[in-house]
C-alpha positions as CSV (number, residue, x, y, z in Angstrom):
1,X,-19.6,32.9,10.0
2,X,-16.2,31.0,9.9
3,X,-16.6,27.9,11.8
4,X,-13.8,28.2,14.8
5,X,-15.5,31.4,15.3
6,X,-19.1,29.3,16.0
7,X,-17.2,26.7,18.4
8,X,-15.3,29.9,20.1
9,X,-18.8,32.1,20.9
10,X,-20.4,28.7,21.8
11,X,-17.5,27.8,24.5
12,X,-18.1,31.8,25.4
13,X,-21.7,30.9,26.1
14,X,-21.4,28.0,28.2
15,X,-18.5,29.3,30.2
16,X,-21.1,32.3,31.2
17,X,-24.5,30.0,31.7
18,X,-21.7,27.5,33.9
19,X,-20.8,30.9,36.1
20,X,-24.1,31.8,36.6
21,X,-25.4,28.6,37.5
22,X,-22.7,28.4,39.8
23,X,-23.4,31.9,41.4
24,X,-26.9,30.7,41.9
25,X,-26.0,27.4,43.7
26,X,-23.5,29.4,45.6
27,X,-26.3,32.4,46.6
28,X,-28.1,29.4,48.1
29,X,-26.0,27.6,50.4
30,X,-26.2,27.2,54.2
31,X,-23.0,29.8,54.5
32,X,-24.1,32.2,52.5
33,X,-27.5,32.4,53.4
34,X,-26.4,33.0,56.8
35,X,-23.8,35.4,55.9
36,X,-26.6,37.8,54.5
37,X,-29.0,37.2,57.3
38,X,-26.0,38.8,59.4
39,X,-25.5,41.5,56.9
40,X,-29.2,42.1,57.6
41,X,-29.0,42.3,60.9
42,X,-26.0,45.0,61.1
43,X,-27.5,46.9,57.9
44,X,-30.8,47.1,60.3
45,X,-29.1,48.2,63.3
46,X,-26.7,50.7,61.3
47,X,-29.9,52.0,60.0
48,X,-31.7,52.5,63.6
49,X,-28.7,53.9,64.9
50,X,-28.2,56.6,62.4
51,X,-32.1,57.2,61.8
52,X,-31.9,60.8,63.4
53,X,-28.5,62.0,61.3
54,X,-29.7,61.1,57.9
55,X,-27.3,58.8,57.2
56,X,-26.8,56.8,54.1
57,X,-25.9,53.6,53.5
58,X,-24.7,51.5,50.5
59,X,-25.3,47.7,51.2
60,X,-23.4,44.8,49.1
61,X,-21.5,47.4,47.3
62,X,-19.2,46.5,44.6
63,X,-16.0,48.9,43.6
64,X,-13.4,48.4,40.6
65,X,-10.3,47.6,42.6
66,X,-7.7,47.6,39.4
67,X,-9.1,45.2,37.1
68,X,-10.9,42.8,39.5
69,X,-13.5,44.4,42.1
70,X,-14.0,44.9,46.1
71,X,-17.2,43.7,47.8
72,X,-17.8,45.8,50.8
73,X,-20.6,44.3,52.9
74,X,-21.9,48.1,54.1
75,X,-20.6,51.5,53.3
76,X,-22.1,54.1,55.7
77,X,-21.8,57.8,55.1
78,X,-22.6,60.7,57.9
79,X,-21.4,63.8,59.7
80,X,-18.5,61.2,60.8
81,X,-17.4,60.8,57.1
82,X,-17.3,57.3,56.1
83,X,-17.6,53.6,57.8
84,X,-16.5,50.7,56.5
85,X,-17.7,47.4,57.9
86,X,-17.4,44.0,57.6
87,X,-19.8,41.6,59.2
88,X,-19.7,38.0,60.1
89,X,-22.2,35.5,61.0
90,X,-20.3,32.6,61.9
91,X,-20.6,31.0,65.0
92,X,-18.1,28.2,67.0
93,X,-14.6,29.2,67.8
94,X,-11.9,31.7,66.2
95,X,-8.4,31.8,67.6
96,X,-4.7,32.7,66.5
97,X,-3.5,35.6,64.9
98,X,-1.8,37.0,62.1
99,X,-3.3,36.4,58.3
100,X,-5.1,33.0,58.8
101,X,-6.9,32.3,62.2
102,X,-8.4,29.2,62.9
103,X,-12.5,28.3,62.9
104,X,-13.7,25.6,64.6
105,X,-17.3,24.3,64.0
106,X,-17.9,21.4,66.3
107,X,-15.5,18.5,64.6
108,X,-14.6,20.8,61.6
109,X,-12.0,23.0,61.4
110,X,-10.5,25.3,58.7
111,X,-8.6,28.4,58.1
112,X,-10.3,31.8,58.4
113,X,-8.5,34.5,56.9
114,X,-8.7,37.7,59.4
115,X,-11.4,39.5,58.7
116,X,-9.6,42.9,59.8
117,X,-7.0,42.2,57.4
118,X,-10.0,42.0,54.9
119,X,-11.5,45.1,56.3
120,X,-8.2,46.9,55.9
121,X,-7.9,46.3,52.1
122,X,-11.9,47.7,52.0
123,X,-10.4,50.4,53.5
124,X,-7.1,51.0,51.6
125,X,-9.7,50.5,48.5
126,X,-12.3,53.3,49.9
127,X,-9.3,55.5,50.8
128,X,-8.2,55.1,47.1
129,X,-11.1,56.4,45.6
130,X,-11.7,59.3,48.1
131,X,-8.5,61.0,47.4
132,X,-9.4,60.6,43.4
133,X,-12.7,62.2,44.4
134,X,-11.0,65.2,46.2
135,X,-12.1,63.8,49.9
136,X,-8.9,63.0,51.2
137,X,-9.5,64.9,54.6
138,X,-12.6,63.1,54.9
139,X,-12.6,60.5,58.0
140,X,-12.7,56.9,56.8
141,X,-13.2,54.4,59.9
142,X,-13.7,50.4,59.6
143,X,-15.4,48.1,62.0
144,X,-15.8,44.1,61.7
145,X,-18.9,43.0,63.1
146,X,-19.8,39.4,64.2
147,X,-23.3,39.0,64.7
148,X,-23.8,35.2,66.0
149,X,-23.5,35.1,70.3
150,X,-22.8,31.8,70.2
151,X,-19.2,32.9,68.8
152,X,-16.1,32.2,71.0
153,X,-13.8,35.3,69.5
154,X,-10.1,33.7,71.7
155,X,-8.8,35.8,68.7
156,X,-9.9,38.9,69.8
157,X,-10.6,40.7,66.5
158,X,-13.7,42.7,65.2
159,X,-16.2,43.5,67.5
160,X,-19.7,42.0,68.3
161,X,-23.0,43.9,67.6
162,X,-23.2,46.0,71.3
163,X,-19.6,46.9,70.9
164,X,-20.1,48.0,67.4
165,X,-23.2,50.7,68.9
166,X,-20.8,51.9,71.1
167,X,-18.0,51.8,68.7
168,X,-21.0,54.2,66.3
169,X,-21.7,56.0,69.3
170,X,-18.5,57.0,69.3
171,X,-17.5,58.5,66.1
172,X,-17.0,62.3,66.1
173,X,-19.2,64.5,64.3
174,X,-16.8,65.8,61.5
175,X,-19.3,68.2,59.7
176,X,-19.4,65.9,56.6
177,X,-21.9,65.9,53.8
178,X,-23.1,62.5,53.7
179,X,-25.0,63.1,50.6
180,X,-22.2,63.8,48.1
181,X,-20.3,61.0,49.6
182,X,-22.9,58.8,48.7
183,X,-23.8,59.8,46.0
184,X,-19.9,59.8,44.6
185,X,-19.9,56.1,45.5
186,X,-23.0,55.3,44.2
187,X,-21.2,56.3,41.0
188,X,-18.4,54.2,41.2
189,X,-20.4,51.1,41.7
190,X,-19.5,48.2,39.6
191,X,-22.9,47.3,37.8
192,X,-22.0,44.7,35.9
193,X,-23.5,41.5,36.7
194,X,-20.5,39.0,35.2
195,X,-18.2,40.9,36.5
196,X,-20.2,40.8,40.0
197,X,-20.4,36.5,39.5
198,X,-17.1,36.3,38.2
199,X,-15.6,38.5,41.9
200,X,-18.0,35.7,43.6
201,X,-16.0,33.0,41.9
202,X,-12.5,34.0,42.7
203,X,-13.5,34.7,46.6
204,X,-11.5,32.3,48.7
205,X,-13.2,33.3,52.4
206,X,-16.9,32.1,52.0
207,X,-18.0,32.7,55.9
């Protein structure tokens, strides 16, 4: 084997060990750890909530959005169609509007990008790949769901976990099949694990 060809796969094989030592550091700091103990939380009560419909639900799923990938903290199909939601466990203070809002932590502070402007491009993503499936006239809603009580929401965006059972509560039955949305989803799922690590890497909101 031609020697440049040695140093090139050997450079290859660090650079993946580096990302996946860094995906495993990152899978076990403070933020994210809370992060999925909200996304329990919400996939728990989505779960009690649709217990007598059937529902199904995809958790942490992963979609090819061009050549990069979405991360869609729960996709929930039903009678309704399908729900998109976003969940948050950070606590403090959120306030402002537009693109960034502002998160305040005690004496920290730092720029939030808005959630339902994250939620939207889940959304726009989902919406995507139901008119390539033929479901086009199938309901898509969103919801963004903060989980912690001790947040001060001044920005007024998403909803917290009673207003998103009444937000569920709410959703018309539109005779959907649940089943062959899920299962068309479940499809679609991007499996690959560097690709997975390498979406983790380029994310740029970590709450």
């Amino acid at each position: 084997m031609d020697k440049n060809v040695k140093i090139f796969l050997i450079v290859i094989a660090a650079a993946i060990v580096l990302l996946a030592l860094w995906g495993v550091i990152s899978y076990f700091s403070k933020g994210k750890r809370k992060g999925r103990a909200a996304e329990r939380k919400v996939a728990g009560t989505i779960k009690k909530l649709g217990k007598d419909d059937n529902i199904r639900i995809i958790n942490n799923a992963f979609l090819p959005l061009y050549r990069k990938t979405v991360e869609i903290d729960h996709l929930v199909f039903g009678r309704f169609g399908v729900l998109v939601v976003e969940t948050k466990g950070i606590s403090g203070t959120i306030s402002g509007k537009g693109k960034k809002l502002t998160h305040k932590v005690g004496p920290n502070v730092h720029k939030l990008y808005n959630p339902e402007l994250q939620n939207k491009t889940h959304l726009d993503n989902v919406n995507h790949h139901m008119k390539k499936g033929g479901f086009e006239n199938t309901p898509v809603y969103g919801a963004v769901v903060f989980t912690d009580k001790n947040l001060n929401n001044e920005a007024k965006v998403g909803m917290d976990l009673d207003g998103f059972k009444k937000f569920y509560e709410s959703l018309p039955d539109a005779r959907c099949n649940q089943d062959v949305l899920y299962h068309y989803f479940q499809k679609l799922q991007v499996n690959n694990p560097l690709k997975k690590v390498l979406h983790n890497f380029n994310k740029k909101d970590w709450d």
